[in-house]
N, C-alpha and C positions, 0 to 999 in steps of 0.2 A: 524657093524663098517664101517661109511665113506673110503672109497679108501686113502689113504694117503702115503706118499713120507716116506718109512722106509730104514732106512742103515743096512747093517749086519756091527756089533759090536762086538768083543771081549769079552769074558766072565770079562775081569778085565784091568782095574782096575774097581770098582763101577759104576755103572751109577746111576747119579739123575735127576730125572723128574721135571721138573718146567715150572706152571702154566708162558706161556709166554706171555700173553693177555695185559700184562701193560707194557712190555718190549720197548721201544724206541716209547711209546704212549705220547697221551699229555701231556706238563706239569704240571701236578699236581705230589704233593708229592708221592704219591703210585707210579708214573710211574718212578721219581728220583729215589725214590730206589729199585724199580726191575731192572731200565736201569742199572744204577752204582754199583751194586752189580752185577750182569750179566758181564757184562764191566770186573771188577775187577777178579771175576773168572777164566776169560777169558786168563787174563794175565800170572797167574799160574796154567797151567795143568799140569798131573802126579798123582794128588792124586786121583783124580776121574774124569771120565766123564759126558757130561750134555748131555740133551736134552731138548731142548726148547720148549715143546709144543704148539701151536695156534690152533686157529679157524682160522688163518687172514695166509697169505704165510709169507714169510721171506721177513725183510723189505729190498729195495731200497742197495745196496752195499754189503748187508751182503753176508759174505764167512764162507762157515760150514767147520772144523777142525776135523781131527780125534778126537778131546777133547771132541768136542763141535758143537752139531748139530742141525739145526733148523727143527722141524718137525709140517707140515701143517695137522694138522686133523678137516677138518669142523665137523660144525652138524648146523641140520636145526634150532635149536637158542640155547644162549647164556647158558638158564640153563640146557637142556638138554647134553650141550658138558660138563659143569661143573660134573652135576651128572654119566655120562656115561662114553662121550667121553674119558676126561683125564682120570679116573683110567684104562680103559680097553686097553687105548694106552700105557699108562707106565706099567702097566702087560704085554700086548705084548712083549714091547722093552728090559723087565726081569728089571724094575728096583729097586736098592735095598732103594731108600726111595724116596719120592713125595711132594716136595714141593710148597701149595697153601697160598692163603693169604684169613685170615678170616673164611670163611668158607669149609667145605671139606666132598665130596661124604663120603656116609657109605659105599663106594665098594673098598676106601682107608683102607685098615683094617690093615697094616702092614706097619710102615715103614712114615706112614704119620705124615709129617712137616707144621704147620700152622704158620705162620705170621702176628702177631694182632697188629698193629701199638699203639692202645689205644681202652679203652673204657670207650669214653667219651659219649658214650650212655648208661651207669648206671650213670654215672658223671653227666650228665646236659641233662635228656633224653626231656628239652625243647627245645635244640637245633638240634633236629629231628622232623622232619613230620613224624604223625604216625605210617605210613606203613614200613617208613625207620627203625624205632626204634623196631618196632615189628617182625619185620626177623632179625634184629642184635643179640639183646635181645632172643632170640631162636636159630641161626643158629650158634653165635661163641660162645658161652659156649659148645654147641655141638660138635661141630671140637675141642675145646681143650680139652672134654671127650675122643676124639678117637685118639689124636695125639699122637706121639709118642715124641714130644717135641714140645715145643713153644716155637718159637722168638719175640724177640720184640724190640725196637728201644731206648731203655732209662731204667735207672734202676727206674727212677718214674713211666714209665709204666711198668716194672715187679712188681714191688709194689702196684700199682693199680689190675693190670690183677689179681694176686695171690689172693686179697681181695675181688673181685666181681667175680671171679670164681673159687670157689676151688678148680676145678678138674682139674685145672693148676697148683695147687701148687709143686716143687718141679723138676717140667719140664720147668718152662720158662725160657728162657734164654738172656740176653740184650746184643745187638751187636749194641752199640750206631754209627751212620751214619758219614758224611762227608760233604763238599760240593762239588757238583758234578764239574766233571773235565771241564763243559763246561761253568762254571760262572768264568770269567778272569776280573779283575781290568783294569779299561782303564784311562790314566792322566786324570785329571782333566779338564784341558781347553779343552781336543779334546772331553771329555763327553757332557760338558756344550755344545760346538759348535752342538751337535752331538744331542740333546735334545733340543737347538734351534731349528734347522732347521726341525725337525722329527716331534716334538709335540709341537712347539711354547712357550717352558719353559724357560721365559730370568729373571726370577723373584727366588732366593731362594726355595726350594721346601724341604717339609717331604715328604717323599714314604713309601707305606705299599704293601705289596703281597701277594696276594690269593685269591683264589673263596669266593667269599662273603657270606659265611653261618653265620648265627645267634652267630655260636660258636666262627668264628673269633672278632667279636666285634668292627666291624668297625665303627659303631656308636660313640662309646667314642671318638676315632681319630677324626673323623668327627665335631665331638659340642667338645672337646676340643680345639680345632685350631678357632673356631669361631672368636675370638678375637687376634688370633696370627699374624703378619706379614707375613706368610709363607703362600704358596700355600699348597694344598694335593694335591698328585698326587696318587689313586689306579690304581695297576695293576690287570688283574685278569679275570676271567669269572663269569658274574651277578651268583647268589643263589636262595636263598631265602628270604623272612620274609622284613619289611621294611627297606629302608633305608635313614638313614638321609641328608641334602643336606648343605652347602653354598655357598654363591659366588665364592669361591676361591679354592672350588672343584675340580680335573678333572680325571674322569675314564677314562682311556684309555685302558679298554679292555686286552683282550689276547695279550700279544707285543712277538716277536720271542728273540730268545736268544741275541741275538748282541743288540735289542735295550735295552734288561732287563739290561745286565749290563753296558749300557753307562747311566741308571737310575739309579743304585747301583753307581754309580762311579761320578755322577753328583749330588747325595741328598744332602742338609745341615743333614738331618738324617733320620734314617729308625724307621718306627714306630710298633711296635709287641702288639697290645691290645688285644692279643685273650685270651678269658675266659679257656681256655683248649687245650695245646698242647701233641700229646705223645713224639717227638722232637723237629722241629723247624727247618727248613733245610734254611730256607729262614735268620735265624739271623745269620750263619755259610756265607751265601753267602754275606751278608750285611758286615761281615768283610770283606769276602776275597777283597772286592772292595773299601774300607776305607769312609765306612758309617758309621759315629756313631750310636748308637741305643738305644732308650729308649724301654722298654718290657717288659709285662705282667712279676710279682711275681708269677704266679701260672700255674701246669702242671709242664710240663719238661721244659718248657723254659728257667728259674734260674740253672737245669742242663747244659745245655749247656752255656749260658751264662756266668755263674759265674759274676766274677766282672770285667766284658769287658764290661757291658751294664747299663743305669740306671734300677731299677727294681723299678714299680710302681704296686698297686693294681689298678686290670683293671677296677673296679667297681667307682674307686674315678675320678670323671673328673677334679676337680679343682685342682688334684697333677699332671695330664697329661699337664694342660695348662698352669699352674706354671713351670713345668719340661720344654715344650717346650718352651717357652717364657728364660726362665735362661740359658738356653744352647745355645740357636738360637744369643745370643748375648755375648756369653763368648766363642771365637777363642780359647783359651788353653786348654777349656776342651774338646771342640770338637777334638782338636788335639790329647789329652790325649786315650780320648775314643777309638780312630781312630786306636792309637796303641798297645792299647789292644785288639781292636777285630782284627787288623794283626795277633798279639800273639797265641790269644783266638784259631783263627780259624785251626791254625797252630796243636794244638794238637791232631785232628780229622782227621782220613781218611778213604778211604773206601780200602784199605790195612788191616787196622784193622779191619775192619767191614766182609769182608770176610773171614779172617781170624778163624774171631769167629763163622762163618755160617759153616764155613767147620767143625771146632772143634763140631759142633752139629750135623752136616753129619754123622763124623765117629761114635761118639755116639749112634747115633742111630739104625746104620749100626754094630755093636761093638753086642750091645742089642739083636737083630733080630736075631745071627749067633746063 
C-alpha cells in the first residue's frame, strides 16, 4: 500500500468511502455529480462521516473536517488504484460501505455501493467504440452482482438498469440530481454584451452542451438549423464519430463556468437532441438561466423536463427545424417556456439527492450489522 495521509477517526458515527477521482474534475456530467453531491454532504454532517479517496492530493482550498476528510492514496496507474488501492485504503480506514461509480474491485465484498448513471451501452451499443463497450458490457453488470446497492440518477434509468441487468433488480435505487450550485442566471443584456465581446455572438443564437459523442446526436441540431435564421453555438470537448458542419455553426470548445452561463442566459434557446440520456443536468441548468428548450422525447430527458420544454423525436429532423423556425419567432412562447423551466428547475435539488444517497448509506450499513 502507497504511503498516504490517514487521520485517526472515531469508531462512529459510520465512515463512508468514496471513489473521489471525479470530485471537483472537469466538467463533464460524472464530475457534476460526484462534485455536488460531495458539496451537498458536506453540508450536513452527523449522520456519517466521509473520506474522500484520490489518486490526485486535495484540490486547491480544500479544508478536511472532522466529517469529512480528503485522503491522498497514489498507485502507479489508474486501474491498479481502482482494483487495490481504494478497497484496501477503506478496509484500513474501517469503513462501513464504499462508494464507486460503475465499476468496482472484487476486494469490495462488503458494504459496496455502485453508481450507474445509465446503460446506454445495452441501449445504443452503436454509440460506443468497441473497447469502450466491451469493458462496460462486462465490468458493470459485474459491480452490480457484487454491490450491496445501486444508485442511479432517474427512475428511467432504474428501469433501464433493472431490465438489462438483473442482478440489480430490487437494489437500485433513483436519487434523481439538481442543477449544480455554480450555473447562476445572468440579465439578459449583460449576457448578450458578455457573449459579444467574448465570442463575437451579436446575431440570435441556439446552444447545445456536451462532449460530442455519437449518442448526444448533434448532428440532427446541426442539419436541422441549416435553413433557420439562428446561429449554433456548441459547447463542449470534441468526441467521436463524424460530425456535421454549416455556415452558421460555431464550436467553442470547453468554455469556464462564468462564460457557460452568460451562454445559458444569452440563447434564444437551448437545444437537447441526444438519442439517450440517463438525466440530463444540462436542461435543469438551461432553466435555471431562462433558456427555453426544445429536447429529445427519449431517455430520461421527458423525466426531468416534463412540460417545461418542447419534446421532439430526435430521429425526426424536419420536426426539429419546424420546432425551431416556430419558436425562434413566437416571443410569447419563448416567454412561456422560459417560465416553466424557472418552475421546472425549481423542483430539483441536490438537498434531495443527498438525501436519498444517505437513505441507501444506512441501508446498507443497517444490512451489514
Amino acid at each position: 500500500m502507497p504511503e498516504s495521509r490517514i487521520h485517526n477517526v472515531p469508531p462512529n458515527p459510520p465512515l463512508i468511502a468514496i471513489d473521489a477521482r471525479l470530485v471537483y474534475g472537469s466538467s463533464t456530467g460524472d464530475s457534476t455529480y460526484w462534485t455536488s453531491l460531495v458539496q451537498q454532504l458536506r453540508r450536513e454532517p452527523g449522520e456519517f462521516r466521509y473520506a474522500l479517496i484520490s489518486d490526485c492530493p486535495a484540490p486547491d482550498g480544500w479544508i478536511d473536517s472532522k466529517e469529512c476528510r480528503w485522503i491522498h492514496a497514489p498507485a502507479r496507474n489508474r486501474r491498479l488504484w481502482s482494483l487495490l488501492t481504494l478497497p484496501l485504503m477503506s478496509r484500513r480506514l474501517g469503513a462501513s460501505a464504499v462508494h464507486v461509480q460503475y465499476s468496482m474491485s472484487p476486494l469490495i465484498n462488503r458494504g459496496g455501493i455502485t453508481t450507474i448513471h445509465d446503460v446506454s451501452f445495452f441501449i445504443g451499443p452503436e454509440w460506443f467504440p468497441a473497447r469502450d463497450r466491451a469493458i462496460l458490457r462486462k465490468s458493470v453488470p459485474s459491480a452490480a452482482r457484487r454491490a450491496a446497492a445501486v444508485v442511479t440518477v432517474s427512475e428511467t434509468s432504474r428501469r433501464e438498469i433493472e431490465q438489462f441487468i438483473p442482478a440489480a433488480r430490487g437494489k437500485t435505487t433513483a436519487t434523481p440530481l439538481g442543477c449544480p450550485d455554480w450555473i447562476q442566471r445572468v440579465p439578459r443584456l449583460e449576457a448578450a454584451r458578455f457573449v459579444a465581446e467574448k465570442f463575437g455572438l451579436t446575431e440570435p443564437f441556439a446552444l447545445s452542451v456536451s462532449t460530442r459523442w455519437p449518442r448526444k446526436n448533434m448532428n440532427l441540431a446541426v442539419n436541422a438549423m441549416r435553413d433557420v435564421p439562428l446561429d449554433l453555438v456548441l459547447t463542449g470537448k470534441a468526441g467521436w464519430g463524424d460530425e456535421a458542419a454549416h455556415p452558421r455553426l460555431r464550436t467553442v470548445g470547453y468554455v469556464d463556468t462564468q462564460s457557460l452561463c452568460h451562454l445559458y442566459s444569452a440563447a434564444t434557446m437551448y437545444l437537447c437532441p441526444s438519442l439517450h440520456e440517463g438525466f440530463g443536468i444540462p436542461v435543469l441548468e438551461a432553466f435555471r438561466c431562462g433558456a427555453p428548450v426544445i429536447a429529445s422525447n427519449l431517455g430520461a430527458v421527458p423525466e426531468v423536463a416534463s412540460d417545461a420544454a418542447e419534446l421532439l423525436d430526435p430521429r425526426d429532423e424536419p420536426a426539429w427545424t419546424s420546432a425551431i423556425s416556430r419558436l425562434s419567432a413566437d416571443a410569447s412562447k419563448l416567454d412561456e417556456l422560459r417560465e416553466r423551466g424557472f418552475a421546472r428547475e425549481r423542483e430539483f435539488s441536490w438537498d434531495k439527492t443527498a438525501r436519498a444517497t444517505r437513505a441507501v448509506y444506512q441501508s446498507v450499513i443497517e444490512r451489514n450489522l
